[in-house]
C-alpha positions in Angstrom: 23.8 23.6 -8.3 21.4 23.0 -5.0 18.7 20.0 -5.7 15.3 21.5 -7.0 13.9 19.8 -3.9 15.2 19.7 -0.5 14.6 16.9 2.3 12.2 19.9 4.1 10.2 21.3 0.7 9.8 17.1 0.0 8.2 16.4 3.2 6.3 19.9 2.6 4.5 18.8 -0.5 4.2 15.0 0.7 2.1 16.3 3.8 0.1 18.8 1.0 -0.6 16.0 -1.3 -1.3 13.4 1.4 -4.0 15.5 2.8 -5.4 16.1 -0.6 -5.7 12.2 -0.4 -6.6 11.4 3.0 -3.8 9.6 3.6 -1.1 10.7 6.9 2.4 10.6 6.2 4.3 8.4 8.7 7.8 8.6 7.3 9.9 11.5 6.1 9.9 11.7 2.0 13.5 12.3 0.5 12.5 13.6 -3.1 10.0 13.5 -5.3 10.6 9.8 -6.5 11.1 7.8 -3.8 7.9 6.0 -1.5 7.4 6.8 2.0 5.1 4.9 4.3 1.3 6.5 4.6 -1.5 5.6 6.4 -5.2 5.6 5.2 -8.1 7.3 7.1 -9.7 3.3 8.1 -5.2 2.9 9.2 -4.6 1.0 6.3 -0.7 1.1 5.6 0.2 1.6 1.8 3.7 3.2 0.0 2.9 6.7 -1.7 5.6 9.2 -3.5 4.8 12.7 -4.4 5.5 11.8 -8.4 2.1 9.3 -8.3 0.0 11.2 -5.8 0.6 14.9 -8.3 -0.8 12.0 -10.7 -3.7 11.2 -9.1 -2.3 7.6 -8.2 -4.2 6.3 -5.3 -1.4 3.6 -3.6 -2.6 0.0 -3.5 -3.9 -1.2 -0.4 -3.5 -5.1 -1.6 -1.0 -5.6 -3.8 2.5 -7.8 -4.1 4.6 -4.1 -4.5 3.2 -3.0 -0.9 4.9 -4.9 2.1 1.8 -4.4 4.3 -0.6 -6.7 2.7 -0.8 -9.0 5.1 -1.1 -6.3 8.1 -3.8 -4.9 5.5 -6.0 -7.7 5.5 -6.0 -8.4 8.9 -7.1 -4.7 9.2 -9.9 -5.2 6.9 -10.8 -8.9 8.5 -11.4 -6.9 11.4 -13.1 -3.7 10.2 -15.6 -6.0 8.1 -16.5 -8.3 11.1 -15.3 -11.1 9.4 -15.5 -15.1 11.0 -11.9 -15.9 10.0 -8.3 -15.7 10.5 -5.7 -15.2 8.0 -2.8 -18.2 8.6 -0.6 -17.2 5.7 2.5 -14.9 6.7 2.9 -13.7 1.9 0.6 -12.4 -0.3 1.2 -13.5 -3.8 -1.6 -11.9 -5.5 -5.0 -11.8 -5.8 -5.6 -15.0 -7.7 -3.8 -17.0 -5.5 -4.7 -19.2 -2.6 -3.5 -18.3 1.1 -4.5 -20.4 4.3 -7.3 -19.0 6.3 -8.9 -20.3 10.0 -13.1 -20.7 10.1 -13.4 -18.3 13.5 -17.2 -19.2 13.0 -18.6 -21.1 15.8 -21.6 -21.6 13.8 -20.2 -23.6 11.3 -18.9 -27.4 11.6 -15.5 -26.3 10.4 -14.8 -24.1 12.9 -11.4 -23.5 13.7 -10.4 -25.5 10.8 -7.8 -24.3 7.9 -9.1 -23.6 4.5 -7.7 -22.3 1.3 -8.9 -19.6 -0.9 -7.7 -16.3 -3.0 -7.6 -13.2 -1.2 -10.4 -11.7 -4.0 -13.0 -14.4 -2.9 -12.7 -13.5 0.7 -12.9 -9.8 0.1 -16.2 -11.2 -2.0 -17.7 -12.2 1.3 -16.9 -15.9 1.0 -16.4 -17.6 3.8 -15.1 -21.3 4.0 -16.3 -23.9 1.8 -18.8 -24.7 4.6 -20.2 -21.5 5.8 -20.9 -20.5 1.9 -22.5 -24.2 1.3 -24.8 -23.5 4.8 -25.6 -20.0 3.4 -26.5 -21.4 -0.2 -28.7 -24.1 1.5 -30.6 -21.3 3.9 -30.9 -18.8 0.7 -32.7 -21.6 -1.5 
């Protein structure tokens, strides 16, 4: 018996459902189950399959599962004009701390390495001295 879906009629429905999401296809979907490699409107990079996009699952941009985390949040550094550089080469999650470079010449620790989670930084916190110099100008 012939598979239900073929390679083309995959692709087909991929392309229908990625449109439906705002996301492009950039790799060719075998079936139904497996991920192929998508790109978000802003050119973030994420893993989609047909089964989760028919379910209305929206791939994770930042997550441990998707291998373009890193590429991600140096995509979103720049797109939020943000004063830093991201040092570490894994994501581990959220909750844990990755090395990050003060690109603010502003700040005293310029150019100097800091550690924090990936949620504070998508918080807007800066380094430990560029959030201390903001609390001191905001009081």
């Amino acid at each position: 018996m012939p598979p239900k879906y073929t390679k083309e009629k995959a692709n087909k429905i991929a392309d229908e459902l990625c449109s439906k999401n705002n996301l492009i296809r950039l790799e060719d979907c075998n079936n139904i189950y497996d991920k192929f490699k998508s790109m978000t409107e802003e050119g973030y990079l994420v893993y989609s399959s047909i089964i989760n996009l028919r379910a209305n699952k929206q791939p994770l941009i930042f997550a441990t599962t998707n291998p373009y985390t890193i590429y991600n949040i140096e995509l979103w550094i720049k797109l939020n004009n943000k004063k830093i550089e991201l040092i570490s080469e894994k994501y581990e999650g959220n909750n844990k701390d990755m090395k990050w470079l003060c690109k603010n010449d502003e700040c005293i620790s310029y150019d100097k390495e800091f550690l924090k989670p990936w949620r504070y930084i998508q918080q807007n916190h800066a380094c430990n001295e560029c959030g201390a110099r903001k609390r001191k100008e905001n009081t």
